[in-house]
C-alpha positions in Angstrom: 24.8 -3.0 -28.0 28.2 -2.3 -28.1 30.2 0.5 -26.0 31.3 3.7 -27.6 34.8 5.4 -27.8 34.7 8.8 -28.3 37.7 11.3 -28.6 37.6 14.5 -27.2 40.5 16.4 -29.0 40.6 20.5 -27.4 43.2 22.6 -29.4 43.7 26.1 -29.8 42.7 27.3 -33.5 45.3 29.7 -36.4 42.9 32.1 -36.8 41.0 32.2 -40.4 43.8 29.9 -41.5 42.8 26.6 -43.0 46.1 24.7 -43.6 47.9 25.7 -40.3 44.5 23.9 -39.1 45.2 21.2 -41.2 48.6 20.6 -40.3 47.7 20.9 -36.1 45.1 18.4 -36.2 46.9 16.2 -38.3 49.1 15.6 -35.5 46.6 14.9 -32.9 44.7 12.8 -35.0 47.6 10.6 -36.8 48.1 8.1 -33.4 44.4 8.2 -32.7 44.3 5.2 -35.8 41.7 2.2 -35.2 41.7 3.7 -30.9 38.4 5.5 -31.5 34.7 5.2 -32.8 34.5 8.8 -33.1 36.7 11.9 -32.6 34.8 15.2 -31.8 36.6 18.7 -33.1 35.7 22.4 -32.3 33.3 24.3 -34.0 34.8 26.4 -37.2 37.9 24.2 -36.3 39.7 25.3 -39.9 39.2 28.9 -39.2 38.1 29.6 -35.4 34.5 31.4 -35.1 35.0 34.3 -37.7 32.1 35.9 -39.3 34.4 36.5 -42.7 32.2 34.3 -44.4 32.4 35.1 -47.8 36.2 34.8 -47.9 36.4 31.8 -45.9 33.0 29.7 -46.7 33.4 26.4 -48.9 31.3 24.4 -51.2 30.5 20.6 -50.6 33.1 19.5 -52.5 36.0 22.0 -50.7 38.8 20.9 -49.0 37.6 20.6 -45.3 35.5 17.7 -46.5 38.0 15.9 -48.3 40.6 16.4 -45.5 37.6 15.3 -43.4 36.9 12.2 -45.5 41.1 11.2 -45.3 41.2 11.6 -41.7 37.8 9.3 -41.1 39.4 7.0 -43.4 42.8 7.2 -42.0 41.8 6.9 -38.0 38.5 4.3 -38.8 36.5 7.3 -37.0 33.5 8.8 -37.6 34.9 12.6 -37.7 32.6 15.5 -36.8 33.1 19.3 -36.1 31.4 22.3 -38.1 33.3 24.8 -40.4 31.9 27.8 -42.5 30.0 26.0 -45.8 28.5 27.7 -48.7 25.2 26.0 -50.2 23.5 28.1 -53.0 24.9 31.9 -52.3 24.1 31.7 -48.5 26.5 30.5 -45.8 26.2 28.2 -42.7 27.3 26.8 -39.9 27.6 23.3 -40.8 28.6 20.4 -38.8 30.0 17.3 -40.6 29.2 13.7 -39.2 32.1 12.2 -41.6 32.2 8.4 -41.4 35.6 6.4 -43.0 33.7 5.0 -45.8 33.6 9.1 -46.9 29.7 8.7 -46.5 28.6 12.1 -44.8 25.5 14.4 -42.9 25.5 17.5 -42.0 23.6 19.3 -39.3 23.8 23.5 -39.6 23.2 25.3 -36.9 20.1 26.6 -35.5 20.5 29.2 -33.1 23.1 31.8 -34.4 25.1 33.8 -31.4 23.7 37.1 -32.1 26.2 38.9 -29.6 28.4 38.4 -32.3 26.4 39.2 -35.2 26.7 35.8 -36.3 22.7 36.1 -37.7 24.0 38.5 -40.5 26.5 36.6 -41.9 24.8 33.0 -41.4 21.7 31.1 -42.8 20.2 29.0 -39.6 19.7 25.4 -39.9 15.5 24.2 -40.0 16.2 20.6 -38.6 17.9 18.2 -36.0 20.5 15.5 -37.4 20.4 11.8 -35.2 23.1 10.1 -37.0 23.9 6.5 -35.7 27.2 4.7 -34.9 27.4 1.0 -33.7 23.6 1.3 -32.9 23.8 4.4 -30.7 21.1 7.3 -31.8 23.5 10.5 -31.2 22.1 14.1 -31.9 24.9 16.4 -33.0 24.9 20.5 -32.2 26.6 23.3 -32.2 27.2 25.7 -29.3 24.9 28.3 -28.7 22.4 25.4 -29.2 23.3 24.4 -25.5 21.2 27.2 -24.3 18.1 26.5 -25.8 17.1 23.4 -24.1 13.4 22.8 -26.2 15.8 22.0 -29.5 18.2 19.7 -27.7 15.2 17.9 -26.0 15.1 14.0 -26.1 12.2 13.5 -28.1 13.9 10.8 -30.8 15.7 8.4 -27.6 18.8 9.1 -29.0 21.5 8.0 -26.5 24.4 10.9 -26.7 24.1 14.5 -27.2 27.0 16.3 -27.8 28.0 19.9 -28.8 31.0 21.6 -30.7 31.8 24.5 -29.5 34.2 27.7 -29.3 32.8 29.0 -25.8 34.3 31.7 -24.4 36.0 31.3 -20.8 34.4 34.3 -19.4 31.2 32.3 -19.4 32.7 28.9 -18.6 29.8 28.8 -15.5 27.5 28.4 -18.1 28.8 25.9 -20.1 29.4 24.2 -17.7 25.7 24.3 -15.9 24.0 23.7 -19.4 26.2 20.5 -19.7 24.8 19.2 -16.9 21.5 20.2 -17.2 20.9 18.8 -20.4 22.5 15.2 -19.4 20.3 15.2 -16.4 17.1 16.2 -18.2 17.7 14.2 -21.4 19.1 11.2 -19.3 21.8 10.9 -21.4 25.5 10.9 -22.2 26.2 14.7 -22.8 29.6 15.9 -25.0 30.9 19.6 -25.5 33.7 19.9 -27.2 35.3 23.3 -26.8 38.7 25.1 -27.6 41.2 27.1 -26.3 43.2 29.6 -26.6 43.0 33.5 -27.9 41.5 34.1 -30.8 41.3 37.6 -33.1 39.2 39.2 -31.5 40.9 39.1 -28.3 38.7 36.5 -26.6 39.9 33.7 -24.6 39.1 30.1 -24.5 39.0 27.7 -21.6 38.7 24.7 -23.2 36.3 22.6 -20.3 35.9 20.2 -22.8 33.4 17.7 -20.8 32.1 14.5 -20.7 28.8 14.1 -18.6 26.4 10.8 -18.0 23.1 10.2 -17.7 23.0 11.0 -14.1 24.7 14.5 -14.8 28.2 13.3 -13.4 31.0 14.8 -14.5 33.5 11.5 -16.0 35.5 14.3 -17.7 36.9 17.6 -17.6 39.8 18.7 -19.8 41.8 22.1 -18.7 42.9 25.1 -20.0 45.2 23.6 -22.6 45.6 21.8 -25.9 45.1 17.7 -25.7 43.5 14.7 -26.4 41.3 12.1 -24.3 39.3 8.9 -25.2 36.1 8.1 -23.2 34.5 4.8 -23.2 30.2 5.0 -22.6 28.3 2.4 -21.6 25.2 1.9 -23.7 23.8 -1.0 -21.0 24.5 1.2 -18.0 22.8 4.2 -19.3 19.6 2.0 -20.4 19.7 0.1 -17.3 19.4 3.9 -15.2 16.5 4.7 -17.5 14.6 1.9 -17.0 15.2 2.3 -13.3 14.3 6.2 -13.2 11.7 6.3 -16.3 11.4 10.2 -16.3 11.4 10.5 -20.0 8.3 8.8 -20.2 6.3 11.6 -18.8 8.0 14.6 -20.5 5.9 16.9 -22.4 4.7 16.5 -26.3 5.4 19.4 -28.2 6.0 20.7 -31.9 8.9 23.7 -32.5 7.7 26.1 -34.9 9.9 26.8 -38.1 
C-alpha cells in the first residue's frame, strides 16, 4: 500500500464572496501541481460559514464544482472541502471528494451547529461517505461532527479521518482535545482542517489546522495564519501499531438511529 500526501491549505475566507475565494485559493493551489494526493480546504471555503443560504446555495452543476473539478485536474489531487449546495429546494452542507478525472461524492453534514442556527437554514446529511485514494479507506466530515464521537467511530477500518472545519478560536481547547481523541480511539490518522481569520460576524479563527496519528501524536500543528503544508502518512506504520495494539477488535457493535 502506498503512502499518502495530503495538503493541509488554512486561509482566511472573503466573506459570502465566491470569486475573491476563487482567486485566493487559486494561488495556493497553482504550485501544489503533481506534489500532492489530496489537498484538504475549509468548510464553506467559497463563502465562510454563513447561514444566507438561499442567496448563496448552488446546484450540482454550479460553479464551486467546476472550479473544483479544474483545480483536481490541474494539481492531480483529489480536492475536498464543503460549500453551501442546493438539491431539490432544501440546502446542505455538502462536502465534495473531487478526484482529477472530475468523478465526484459528496458527504453533507450530519450534525448542524445549532448555536448558530445552522438547523434552520440546513437539511442534515443521513449517511457516512468512505471514499478511497491509492487504496486508503478515508471517512470525510465536517466540523461539528468532531464532537459526536458514535458517527465518527471506526466501524468501516477506514485508515484516515479527517474534518473540515471553520472552528472558532475561543474553543481551540476543544478542537484540539477532540482531534486527539478521535485518532487515539479510532487508531487512526486524524485531519482537521480549519481557517483563520475574522469573519462577519465578528468571530475569530485560529486556524490549528492538525495532523494527528494513530497513537494520538501530534505530527502537525499550523498557527494562527494563512499557509500551506504537505504531510506524508504511512499506511504500513499505522497497520503495523494496530496489529501490535488490536483495540479495535473489541469495540462495541452498534446501529445509529436515523
Amino acid at each position: 500500500m502506498q503512502d499518502l500526501k495530503i495538503t493541509l491549505v488554512q486561509s482566511e475566507l472573503d466573506w459570502e464572496d465566491k470569486a475573491a475565494n476563487f482567486r485566493r485559493f487559486d494561488q495556493w493551489l497553482t504550485p501544489l501541481k503533481g506534489q500532492s494526493d489530496l489537498v484538504i480546504l475549509p468548510e464553506m471555503f467559497t463563502t465562510g460559514f454563513s447561514m444566507n443560504a438561499a442567496a448563496l446555495a448552488e446546484l450540482p452543476n454550479g460553479p464551486t464544482i467546476s472550479w473544483m473539478a479544474e483545480k483536481a485536474q490541474q494539481t492531480g489531487a483529489v480536492i475536498t472541502g464543503s460549500y453551501i449546495a442546493k438539491e431539490k429546494d432544501h440546502y446542505y452542507n455538502r462536502l465534495i471528494w473531487m478526484q482529477p478525472d472530475g468523478k465526484f461524492e459528496s458527504y453533507d453534514k450530519r450534525h448542524l451547529f445549532t448555536l448558530s442556527g445552522e438547523e434552520q437554514h440546513y437539511r442534515p446529511g443521513q449517511q457516512r461517505l468512505i471514499v478511497q485514494l491509492k487504496g486508503w479507506k478515508i471517512c470525510p466530515l465536517i466540523c461539528y461532527d468532531l464532537r459526536f464521537p458514535v458517527w465518527s467511530r471506526n466501524t468501516n477500518h477506514y485508515d484516515l479521518l479527517l474534518y473540515v472545519a471553520n472552528w472558532p478560536g475561543v474553543r481551540r481547547h476543544a478542537w484540539k482535545s477532540l482531534l486527539t481523541a478521535r485518532a487515539i480511539e479510532n487508531q487512526t490518522y486524524t485531519i482537521g482542517l480549519n481557517r483563520v481569520g475574522q469573519d462577519a460576524n465578528g468571530l475569530e479563527y485560529a486556524g490549528d489546522s492538525t495532523v494527528i496519528n494513530y497513537a494520538g501524536d501530534v505530527l502537525v500543528q499550523l498557527a494562527e495564519h494563512e499557509g500551506v503544508y504537505t504531510a506524508h502518512l504511512s499506511y504500513s506504520k499505522q497497520q503495523t501499531f494496530r496489529k501490535k495494539l488490536a483495540f479495535l477488535a473489541d469495540q462495541d457493535k452498534f446501529d445509529i438511529a436515523p
